[in-house]
N, C-alpha and C positions, 0 to 999 in steps of 0.2 A: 504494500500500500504506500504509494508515493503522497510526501505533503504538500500539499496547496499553496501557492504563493500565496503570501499576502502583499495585499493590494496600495500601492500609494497612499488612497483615501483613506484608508485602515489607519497607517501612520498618522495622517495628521488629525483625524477624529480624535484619536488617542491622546495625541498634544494635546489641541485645543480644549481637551477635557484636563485635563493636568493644569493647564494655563492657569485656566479659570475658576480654578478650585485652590491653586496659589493667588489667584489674585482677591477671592473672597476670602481668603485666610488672611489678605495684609489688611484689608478692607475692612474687617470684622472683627477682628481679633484685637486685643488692646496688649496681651502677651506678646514682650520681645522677643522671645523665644518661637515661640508659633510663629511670629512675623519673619523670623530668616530662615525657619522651616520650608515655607511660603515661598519665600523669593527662590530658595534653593529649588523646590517645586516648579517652578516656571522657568529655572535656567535647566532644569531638566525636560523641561518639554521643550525647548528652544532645542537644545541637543535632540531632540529622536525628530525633528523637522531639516534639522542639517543634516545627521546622515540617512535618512531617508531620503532625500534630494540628492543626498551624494552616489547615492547605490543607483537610483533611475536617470541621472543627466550627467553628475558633473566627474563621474569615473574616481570616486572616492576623495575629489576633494574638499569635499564636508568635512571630511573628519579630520581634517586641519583646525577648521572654524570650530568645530565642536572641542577638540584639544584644548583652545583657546577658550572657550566659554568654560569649563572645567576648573583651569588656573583660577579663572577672577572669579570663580563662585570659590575657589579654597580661600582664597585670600580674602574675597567677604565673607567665608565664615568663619575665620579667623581673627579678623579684626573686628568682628560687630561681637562675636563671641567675648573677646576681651571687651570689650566695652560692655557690656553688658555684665559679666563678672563682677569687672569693676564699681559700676551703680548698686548693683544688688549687698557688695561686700560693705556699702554705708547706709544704702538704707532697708529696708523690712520688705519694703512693696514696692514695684517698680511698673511703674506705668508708661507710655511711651508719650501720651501726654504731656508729662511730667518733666522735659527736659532740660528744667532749668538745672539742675547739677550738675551737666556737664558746663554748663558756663564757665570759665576763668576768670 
C-alpha cells in the first residue's frame, strides 16, 4: 500500500490554523509566557509554509528561509525568556500590561 501525497493546500491549511491560534494566544492571553508560546506558534507555521513552497517550486530553497526563521525564534526565546525571568524574580504577578519595571 503506497502513501498519498499530501497536497500543497494541506500545508498551508495546516499553517494558517497554527497562525491563528498563535495569534489568538498573543491577543488573548495577558500570560508572558503563553505570549512567546504564541509567537513561537506562528514562527512555526511561517516554517511549514517555506518549506512546503520549497518542496513544490523553489527546489529546497525554503529551507534556507526556514533555517533563518528558527535562529531569530531561538534568540527571541531566549531573550524575552530572560526578561521575563527577570520581572517575575521582583515581583509576584506579572502582567504584560504592567511594563513599567522595565523602565530605567
Amino acid at each position: 500500500m503506497s502513501a498519498l501525497p499530501v497536497s500543497l493546500a494541506s500545508y498551508i491549511g495546516l499553517s494558517a490554523v497554527m497562525f491563528f491560534v498563535g495569534v489568538a494566544g498573543v491577543v488573548l492571553r495577558r500570560n508572558p509566557l503563553v505570549m512567546l508560546m504564541s509567537i513561537e506558534l506562528m514562527f512555526n507555521a511561517a516554517n511549514i509554509v517555506f518549506v512546503a513552497f520549497a518542496r513544490a517550486w523553489m527546489h529546497n530553497a525554503g529551507h534556507i528561509f526556514a533555517f533563518l526563521v528558527i535562529t531569530v525564534a531561538a534568540a527571541e526565546a531566549a531573550i524575552g525568556l530572560a526578561i521575563v525571568v527577570a520581572v517575575f524574580r521582583s515581583a509576584k504577578n506579572v502582567d504584560v500590561d504592567e511594563v513599567a519595571l522595565l523602565k530605567g
